[in-house]
C-alpha positions as CSV (number, residue, x, y, z in Angstrom):
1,X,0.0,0.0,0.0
2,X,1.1,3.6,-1.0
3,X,2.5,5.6,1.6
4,X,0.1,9.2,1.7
5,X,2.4,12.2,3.5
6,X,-0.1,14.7,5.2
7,X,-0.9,17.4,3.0
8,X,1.5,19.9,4.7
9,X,5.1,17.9,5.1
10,X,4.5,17.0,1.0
11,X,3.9,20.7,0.5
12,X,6.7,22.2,2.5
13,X,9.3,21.7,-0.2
14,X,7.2,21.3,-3.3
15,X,6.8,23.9,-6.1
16,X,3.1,24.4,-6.9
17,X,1.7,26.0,-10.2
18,X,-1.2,25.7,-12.1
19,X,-2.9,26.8,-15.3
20,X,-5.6,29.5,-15.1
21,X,-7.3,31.2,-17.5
22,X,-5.2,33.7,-17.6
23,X,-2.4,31.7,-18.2
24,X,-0.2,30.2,-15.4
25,X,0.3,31.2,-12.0
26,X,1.4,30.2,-8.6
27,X,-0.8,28.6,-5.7
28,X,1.0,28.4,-2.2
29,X,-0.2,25.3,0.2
30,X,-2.9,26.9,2.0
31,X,-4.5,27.8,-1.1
32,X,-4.2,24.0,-2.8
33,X,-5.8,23.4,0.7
34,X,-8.5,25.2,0.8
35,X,-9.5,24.2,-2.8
36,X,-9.0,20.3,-2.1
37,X,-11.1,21.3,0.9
38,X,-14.0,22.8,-1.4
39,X,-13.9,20.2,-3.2
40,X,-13.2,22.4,-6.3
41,X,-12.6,20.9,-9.5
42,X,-9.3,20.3,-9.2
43,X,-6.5,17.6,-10.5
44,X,-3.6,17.5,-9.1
45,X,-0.3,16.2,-10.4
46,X,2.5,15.0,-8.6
47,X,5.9,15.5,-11.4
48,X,8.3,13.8,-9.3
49,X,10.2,10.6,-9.8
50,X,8.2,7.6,-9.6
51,X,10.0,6.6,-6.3
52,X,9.5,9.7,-4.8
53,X,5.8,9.2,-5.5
54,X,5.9,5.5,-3.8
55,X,7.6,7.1,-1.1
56,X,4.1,9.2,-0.6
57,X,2.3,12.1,-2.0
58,X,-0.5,14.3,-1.8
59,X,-4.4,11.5,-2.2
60,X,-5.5,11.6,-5.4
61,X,-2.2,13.3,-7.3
62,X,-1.6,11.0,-10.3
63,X,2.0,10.8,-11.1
64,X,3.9,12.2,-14.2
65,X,7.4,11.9,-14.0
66,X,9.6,14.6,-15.5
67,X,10.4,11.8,-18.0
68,X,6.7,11.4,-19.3
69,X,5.6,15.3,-19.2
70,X,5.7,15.5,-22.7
71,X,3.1,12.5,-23.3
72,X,0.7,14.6,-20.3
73,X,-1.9,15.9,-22.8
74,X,-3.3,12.1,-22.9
75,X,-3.4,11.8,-18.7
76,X,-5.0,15.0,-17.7
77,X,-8.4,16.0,-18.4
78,X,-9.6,17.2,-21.4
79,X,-12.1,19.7,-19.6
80,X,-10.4,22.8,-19.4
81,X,-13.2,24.4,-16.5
82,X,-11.1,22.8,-13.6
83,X,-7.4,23.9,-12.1
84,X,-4.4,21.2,-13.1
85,X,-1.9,21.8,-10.6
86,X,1.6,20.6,-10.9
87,X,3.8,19.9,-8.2
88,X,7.4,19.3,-7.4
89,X,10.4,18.2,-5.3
90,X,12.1,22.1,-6.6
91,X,15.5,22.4,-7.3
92,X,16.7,23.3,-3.5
């Protein structure tokens, strides 16, 4: 069984963006929060290594490796209404 890191030690070193209408922007950890929270249409992508994945993650993030990001367009949704918010390890 997947290990599942409480939402704020999985946040504290991750990088978190997502694509608005606008174009993209950045969402800090309270704010992913609070949307997961409202239940807001919301997916939620976890672009770390599959390993790091295994080794837990935010529930319901799919993983995308760095290695498979181009290929993305056929895992995320097609409906553009809800957020898509990417996630990362960082660089530091």
């Amino acid at each position: 069984m997947m290990k599942r890191l409480p939402l704020t030690l999985v946040l504290f070193s991750l990088v978190v963006s997502y694509a608005g209408a606008a174009g993209f922007a950045s969402m800090n950890a309270e704010e992913l929060k609070k949307a997961m929270d409202a239940k807001k249409q919301l997916t939620v992508v976890d672009a770390r290594t599959e390993k790091e994945f295994g080794e837990g993650h935010i529930p319901t993030a799919i993983n995308i490796p760095p290695e498979k990001l181009g290929a993305s367009s056929t895992l995320l949704p097609k409906d553009k209404k809800g957020l898509i918010v990417f996630y990362c390890r960082g660089t530091g």
